[in-house]
N, CA, C and O of each residue as an XYZ file, in Angstrom:
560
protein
N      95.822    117.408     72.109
C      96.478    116.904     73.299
C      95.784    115.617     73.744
O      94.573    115.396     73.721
N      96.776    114.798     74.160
C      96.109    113.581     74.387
C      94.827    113.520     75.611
O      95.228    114.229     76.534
N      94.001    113.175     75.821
C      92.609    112.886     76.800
C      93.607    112.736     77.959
O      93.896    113.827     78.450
N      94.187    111.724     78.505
C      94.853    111.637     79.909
C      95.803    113.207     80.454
O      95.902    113.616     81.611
N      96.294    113.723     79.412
C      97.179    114.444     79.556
C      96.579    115.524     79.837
O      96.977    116.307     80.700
N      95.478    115.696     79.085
C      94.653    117.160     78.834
C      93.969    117.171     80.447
O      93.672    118.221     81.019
N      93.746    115.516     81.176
C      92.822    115.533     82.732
C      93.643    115.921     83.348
O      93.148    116.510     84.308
N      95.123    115.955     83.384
C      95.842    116.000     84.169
C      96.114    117.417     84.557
O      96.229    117.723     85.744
N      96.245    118.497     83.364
C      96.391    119.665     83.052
C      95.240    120.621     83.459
O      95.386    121.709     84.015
N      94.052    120.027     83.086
C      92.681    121.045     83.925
C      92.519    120.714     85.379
O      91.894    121.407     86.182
N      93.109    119.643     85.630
C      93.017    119.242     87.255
C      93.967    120.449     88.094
O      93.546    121.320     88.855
N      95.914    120.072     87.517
C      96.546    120.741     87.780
C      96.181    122.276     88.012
O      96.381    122.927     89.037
N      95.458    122.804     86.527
C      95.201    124.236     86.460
C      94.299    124.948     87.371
O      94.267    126.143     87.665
N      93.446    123.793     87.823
C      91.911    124.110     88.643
C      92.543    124.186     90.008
O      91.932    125.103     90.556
N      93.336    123.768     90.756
C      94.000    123.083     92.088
C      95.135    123.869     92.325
O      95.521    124.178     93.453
N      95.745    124.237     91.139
C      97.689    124.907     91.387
C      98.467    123.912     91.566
O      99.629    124.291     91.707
N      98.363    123.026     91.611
C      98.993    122.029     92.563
C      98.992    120.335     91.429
O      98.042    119.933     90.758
N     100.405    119.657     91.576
C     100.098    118.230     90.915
C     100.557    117.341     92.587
O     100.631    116.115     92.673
N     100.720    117.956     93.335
C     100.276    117.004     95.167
C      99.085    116.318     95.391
O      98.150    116.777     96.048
N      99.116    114.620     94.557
C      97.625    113.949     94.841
C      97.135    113.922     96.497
O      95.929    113.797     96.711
N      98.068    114.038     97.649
C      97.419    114.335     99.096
C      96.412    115.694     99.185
O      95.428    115.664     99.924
N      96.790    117.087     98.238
C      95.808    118.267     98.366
C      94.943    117.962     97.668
O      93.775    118.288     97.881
N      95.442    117.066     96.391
C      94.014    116.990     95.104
C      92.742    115.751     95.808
O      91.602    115.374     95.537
N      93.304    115.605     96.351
C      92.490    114.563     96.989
C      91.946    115.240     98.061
O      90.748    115.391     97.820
N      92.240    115.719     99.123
C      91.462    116.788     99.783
C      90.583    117.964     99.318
O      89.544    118.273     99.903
N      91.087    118.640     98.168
C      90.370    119.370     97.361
C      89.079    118.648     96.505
O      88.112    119.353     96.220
N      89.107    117.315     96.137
C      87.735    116.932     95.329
C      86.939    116.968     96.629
O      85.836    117.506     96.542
N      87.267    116.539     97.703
C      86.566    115.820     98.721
C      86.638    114.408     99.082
O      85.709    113.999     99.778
N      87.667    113.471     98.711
C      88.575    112.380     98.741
C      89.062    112.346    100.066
O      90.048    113.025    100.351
N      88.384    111.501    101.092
C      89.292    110.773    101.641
C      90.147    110.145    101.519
O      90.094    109.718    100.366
N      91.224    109.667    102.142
C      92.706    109.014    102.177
C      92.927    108.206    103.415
O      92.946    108.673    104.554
N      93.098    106.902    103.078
C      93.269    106.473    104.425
C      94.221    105.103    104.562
O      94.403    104.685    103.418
N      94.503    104.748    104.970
C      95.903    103.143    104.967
C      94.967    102.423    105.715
O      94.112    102.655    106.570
N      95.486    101.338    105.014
C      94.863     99.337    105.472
C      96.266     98.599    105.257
O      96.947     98.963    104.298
N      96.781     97.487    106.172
C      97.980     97.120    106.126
C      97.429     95.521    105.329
O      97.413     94.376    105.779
N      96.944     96.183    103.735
C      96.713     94.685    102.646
C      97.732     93.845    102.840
O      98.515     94.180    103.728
N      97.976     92.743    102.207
C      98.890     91.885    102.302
C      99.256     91.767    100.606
O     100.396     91.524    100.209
N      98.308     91.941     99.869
C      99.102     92.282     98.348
C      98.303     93.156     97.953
O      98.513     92.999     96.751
N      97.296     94.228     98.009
C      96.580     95.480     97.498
C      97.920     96.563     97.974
O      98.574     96.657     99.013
N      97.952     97.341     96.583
C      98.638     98.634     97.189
C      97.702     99.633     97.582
O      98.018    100.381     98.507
N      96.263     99.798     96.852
C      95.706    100.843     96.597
C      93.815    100.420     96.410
O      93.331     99.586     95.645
N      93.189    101.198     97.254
C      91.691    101.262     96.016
C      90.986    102.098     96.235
O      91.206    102.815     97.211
N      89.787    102.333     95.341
C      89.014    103.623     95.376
C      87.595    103.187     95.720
O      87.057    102.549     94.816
N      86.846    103.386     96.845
C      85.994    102.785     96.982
C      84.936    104.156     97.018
O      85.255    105.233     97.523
N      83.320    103.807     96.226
C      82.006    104.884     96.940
C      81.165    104.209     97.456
O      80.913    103.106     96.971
N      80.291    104.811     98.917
C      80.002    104.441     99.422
C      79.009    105.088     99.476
O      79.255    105.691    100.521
N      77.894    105.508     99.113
C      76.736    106.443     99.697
C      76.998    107.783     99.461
O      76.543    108.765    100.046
N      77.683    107.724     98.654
C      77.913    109.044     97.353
C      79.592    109.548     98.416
O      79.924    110.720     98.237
N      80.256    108.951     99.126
C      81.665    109.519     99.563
C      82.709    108.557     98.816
O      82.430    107.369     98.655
N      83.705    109.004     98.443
C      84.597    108.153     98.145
C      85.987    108.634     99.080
O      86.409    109.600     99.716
N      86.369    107.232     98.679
C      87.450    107.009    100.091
C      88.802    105.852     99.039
O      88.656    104.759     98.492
N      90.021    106.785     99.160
C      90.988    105.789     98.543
C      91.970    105.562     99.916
O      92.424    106.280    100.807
N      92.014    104.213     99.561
C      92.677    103.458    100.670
C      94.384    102.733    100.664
O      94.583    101.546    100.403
N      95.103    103.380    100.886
C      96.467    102.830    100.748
C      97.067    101.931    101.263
O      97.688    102.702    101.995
N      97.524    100.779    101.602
C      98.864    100.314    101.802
C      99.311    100.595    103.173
O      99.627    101.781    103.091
N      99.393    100.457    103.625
C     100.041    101.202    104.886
C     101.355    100.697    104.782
O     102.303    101.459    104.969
N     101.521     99.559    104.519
C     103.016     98.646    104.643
C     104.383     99.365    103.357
O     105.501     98.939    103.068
N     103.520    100.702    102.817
C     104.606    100.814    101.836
C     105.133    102.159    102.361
O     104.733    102.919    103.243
N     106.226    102.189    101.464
C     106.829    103.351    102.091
C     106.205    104.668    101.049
O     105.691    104.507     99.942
N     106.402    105.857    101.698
C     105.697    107.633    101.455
C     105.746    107.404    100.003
O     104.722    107.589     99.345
N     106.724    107.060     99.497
C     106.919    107.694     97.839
C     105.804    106.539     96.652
O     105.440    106.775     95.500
N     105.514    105.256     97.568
C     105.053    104.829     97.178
C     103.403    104.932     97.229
O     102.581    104.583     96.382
N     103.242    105.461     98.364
C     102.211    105.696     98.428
C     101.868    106.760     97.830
O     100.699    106.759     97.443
N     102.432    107.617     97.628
C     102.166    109.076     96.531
C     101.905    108.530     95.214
O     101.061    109.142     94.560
N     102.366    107.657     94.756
C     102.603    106.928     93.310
C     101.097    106.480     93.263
O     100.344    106.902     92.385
N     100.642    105.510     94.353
C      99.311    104.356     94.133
C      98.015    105.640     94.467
O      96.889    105.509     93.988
N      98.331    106.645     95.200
C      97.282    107.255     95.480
C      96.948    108.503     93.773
O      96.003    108.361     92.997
N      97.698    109.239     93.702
C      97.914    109.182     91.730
C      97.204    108.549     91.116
O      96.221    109.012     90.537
N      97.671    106.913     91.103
C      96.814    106.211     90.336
C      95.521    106.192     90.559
O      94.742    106.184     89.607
N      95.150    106.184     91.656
C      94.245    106.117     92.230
C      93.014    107.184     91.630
O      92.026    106.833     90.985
N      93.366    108.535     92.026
C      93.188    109.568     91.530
C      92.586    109.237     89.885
O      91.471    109.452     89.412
N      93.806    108.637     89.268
C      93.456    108.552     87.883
C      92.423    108.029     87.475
O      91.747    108.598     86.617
N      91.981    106.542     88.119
C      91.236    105.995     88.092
C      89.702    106.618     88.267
O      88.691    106.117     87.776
N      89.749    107.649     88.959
C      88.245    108.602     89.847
C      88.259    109.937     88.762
O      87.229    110.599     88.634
N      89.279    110.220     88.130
C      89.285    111.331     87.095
C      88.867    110.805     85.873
O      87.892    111.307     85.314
N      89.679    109.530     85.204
C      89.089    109.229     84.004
C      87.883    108.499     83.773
O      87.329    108.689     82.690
N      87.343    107.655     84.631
C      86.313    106.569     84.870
C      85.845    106.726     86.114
O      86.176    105.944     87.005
N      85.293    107.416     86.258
C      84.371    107.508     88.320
C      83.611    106.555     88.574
O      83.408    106.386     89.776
N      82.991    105.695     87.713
C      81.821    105.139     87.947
C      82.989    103.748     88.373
O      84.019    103.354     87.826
N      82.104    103.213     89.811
C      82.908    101.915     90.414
C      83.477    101.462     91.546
O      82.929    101.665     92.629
N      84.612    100.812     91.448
C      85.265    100.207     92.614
C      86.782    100.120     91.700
O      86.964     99.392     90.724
N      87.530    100.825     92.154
C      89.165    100.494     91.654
C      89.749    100.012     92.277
O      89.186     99.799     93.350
N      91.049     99.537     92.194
C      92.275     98.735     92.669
C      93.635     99.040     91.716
O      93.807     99.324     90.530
N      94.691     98.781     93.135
C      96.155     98.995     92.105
C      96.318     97.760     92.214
O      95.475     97.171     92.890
N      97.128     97.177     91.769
C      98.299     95.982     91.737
C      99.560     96.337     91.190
O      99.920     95.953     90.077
N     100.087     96.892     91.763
C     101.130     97.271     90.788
C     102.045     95.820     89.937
O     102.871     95.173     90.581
N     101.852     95.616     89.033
C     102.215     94.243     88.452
C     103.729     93.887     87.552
O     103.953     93.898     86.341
N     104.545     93.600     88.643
C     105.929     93.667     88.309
C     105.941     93.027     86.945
O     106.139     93.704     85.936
N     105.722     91.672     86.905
C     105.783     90.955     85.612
C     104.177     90.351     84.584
O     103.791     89.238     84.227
N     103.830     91.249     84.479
C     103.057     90.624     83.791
C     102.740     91.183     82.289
O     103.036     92.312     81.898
N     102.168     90.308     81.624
C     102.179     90.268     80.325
C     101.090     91.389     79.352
O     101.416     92.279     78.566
N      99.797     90.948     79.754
C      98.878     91.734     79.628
C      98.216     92.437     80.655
O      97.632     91.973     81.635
N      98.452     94.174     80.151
C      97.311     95.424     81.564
C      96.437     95.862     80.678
O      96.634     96.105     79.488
N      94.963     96.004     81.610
C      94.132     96.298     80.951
C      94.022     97.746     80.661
O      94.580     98.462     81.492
N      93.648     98.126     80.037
C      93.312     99.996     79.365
C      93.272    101.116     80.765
O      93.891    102.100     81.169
N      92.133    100.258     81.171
C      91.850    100.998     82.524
C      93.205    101.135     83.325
O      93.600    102.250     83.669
N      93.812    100.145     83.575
C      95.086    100.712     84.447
C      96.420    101.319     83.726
O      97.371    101.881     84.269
N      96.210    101.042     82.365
C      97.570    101.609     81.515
C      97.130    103.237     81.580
O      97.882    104.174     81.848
N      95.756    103.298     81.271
C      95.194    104.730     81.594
C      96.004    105.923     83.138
O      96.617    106.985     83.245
N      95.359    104.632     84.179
C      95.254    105.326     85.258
C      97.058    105.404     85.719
O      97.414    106.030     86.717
N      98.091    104.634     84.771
C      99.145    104.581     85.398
C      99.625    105.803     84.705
O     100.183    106.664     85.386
N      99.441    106.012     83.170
C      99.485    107.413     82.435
C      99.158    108.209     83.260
O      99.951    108.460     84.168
N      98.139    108.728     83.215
C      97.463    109.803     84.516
C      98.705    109.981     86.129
O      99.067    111.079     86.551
N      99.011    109.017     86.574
C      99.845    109.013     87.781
C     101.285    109.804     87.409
O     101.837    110.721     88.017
N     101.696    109.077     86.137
C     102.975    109.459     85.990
C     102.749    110.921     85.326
O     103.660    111.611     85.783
N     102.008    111.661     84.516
C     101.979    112.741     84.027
C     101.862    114.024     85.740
O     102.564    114.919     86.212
N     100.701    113.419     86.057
C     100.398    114.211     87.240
C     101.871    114.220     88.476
O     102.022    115.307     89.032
N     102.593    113.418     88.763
C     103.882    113.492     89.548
C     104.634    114.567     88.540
O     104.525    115.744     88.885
N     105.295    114.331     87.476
C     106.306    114.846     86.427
C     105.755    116.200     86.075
O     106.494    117.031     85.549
N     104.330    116.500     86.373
C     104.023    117.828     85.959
C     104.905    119.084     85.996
O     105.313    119.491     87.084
N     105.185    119.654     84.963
C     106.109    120.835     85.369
C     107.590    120.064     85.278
O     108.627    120.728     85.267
N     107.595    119.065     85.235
C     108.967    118.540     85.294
C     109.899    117.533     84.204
O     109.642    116.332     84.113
N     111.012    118.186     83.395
C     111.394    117.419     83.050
C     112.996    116.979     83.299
O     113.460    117.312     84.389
N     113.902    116.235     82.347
C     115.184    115.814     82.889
C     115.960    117.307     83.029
O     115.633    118.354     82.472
N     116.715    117.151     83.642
C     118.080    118.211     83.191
C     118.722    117.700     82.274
O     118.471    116.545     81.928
N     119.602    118.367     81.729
C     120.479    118.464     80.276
C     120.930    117.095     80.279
O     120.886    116.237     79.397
N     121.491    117.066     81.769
C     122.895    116.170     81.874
C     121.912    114.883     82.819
O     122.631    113.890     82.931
N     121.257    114.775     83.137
C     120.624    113.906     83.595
C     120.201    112.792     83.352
O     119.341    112.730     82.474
N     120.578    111.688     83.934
C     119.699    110.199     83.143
C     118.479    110.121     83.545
O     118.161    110.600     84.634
N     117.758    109.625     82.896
C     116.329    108.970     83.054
C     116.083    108.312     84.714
O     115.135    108.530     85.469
N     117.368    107.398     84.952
C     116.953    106.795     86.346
C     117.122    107.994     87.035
O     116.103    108.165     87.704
N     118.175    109.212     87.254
C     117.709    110.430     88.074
C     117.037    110.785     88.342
O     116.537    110.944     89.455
N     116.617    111.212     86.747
C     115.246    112.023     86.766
C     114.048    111.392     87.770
O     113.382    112.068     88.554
N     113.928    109.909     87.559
C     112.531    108.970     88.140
C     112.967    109.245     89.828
O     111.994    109.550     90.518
N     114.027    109.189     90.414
C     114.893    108.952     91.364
C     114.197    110.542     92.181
O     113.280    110.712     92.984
N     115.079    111.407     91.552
C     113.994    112.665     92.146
C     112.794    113.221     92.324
O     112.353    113.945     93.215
N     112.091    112.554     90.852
C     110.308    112.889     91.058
C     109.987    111.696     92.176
O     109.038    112.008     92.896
N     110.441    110.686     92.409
C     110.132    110.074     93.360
C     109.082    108.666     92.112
O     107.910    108.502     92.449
N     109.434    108.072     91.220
C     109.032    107.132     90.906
C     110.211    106.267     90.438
O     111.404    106.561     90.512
N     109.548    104.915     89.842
C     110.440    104.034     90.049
C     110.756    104.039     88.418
O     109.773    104.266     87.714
N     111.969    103.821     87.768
C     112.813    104.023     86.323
C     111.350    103.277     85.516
O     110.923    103.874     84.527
N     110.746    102.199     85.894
C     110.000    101.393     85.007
C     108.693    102.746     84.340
O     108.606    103.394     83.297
N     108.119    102.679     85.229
C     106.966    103.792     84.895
C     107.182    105.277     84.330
O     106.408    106.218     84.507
N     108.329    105.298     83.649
C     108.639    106.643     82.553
C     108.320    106.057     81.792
O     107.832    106.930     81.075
N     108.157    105.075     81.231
C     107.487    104.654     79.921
C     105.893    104.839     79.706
O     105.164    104.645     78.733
N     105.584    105.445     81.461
C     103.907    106.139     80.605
C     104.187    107.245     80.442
O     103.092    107.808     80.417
N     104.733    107.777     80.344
C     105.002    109.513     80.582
C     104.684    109.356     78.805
O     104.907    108.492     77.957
N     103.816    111.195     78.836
C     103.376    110.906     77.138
C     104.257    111.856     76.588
O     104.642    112.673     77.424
N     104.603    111.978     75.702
C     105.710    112.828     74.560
C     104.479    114.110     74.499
O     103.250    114.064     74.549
N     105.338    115.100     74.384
C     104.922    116.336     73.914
C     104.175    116.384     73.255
O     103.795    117.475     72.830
């Protein structure tokens, strides 16, 4: 099983839960909004607490999405200072965030896949992400 997939699954299994607002209360993760002007997201430690900081200017579903990532970022690589950008057009993402965006999208979709009759934009539409980011979702 792939490494991202397999964090996502002992997290899930340890917690009950793929809700990054409880998993984040459950490590001991603060959560808190800053109204950035282009940051969606970051993970900051401070004297051994860490504290991920959202967006305030975005709306709920989005913030479930960046805080995920977020998450991902503190599950696969702890050691640091993270950041989202979520980066509409760009060319080259580095490992670290193709990682942590894997991790986001597995952990939302957990337990979840299309219905029979369902398109792809549904499917994203109801888990609450946006059609682009099913392309981290990992294959069976």
């Amino acid at each position: 099983m792939d490494y991202v997939k397999q964090t996502v699954k002992q997290l899930v299994e340890e917690y009950e839960t793929n809700d990054p607002y409880i998993l984040a209360q459950s490590l001991g993760i603060d959560v808190d909004e800053f109204p950035f002007r282009r940051i969606k997201g970051l993970i900051i430690e401070i004297a051994g607490k860490v504290t991920i900081v959202l967006n305030s200017n975005l709306p709920a579903w989005f913030k479930r999405l960046v805080l995920a990532h977020e998450l991902g970022h503190r599950k696969l690589s702890p050691q640091g200072v993270g950041y989202f950008f979520l980066a509409d057009y760009t060319l080259m993402e580095s490992k670290i965030e193709y990682d942590a965006n894997r991790f986001a999208v597995e952990l939302l979709t957990w337990g979840e896949e299309p219905d029979l009759d369902e398109t792809m934009e549904h499917f994203a539409a109801r888990i609450g992400l946006p059609k682009e980011m099913l392309r981290y979702k990992i294959a069976k």
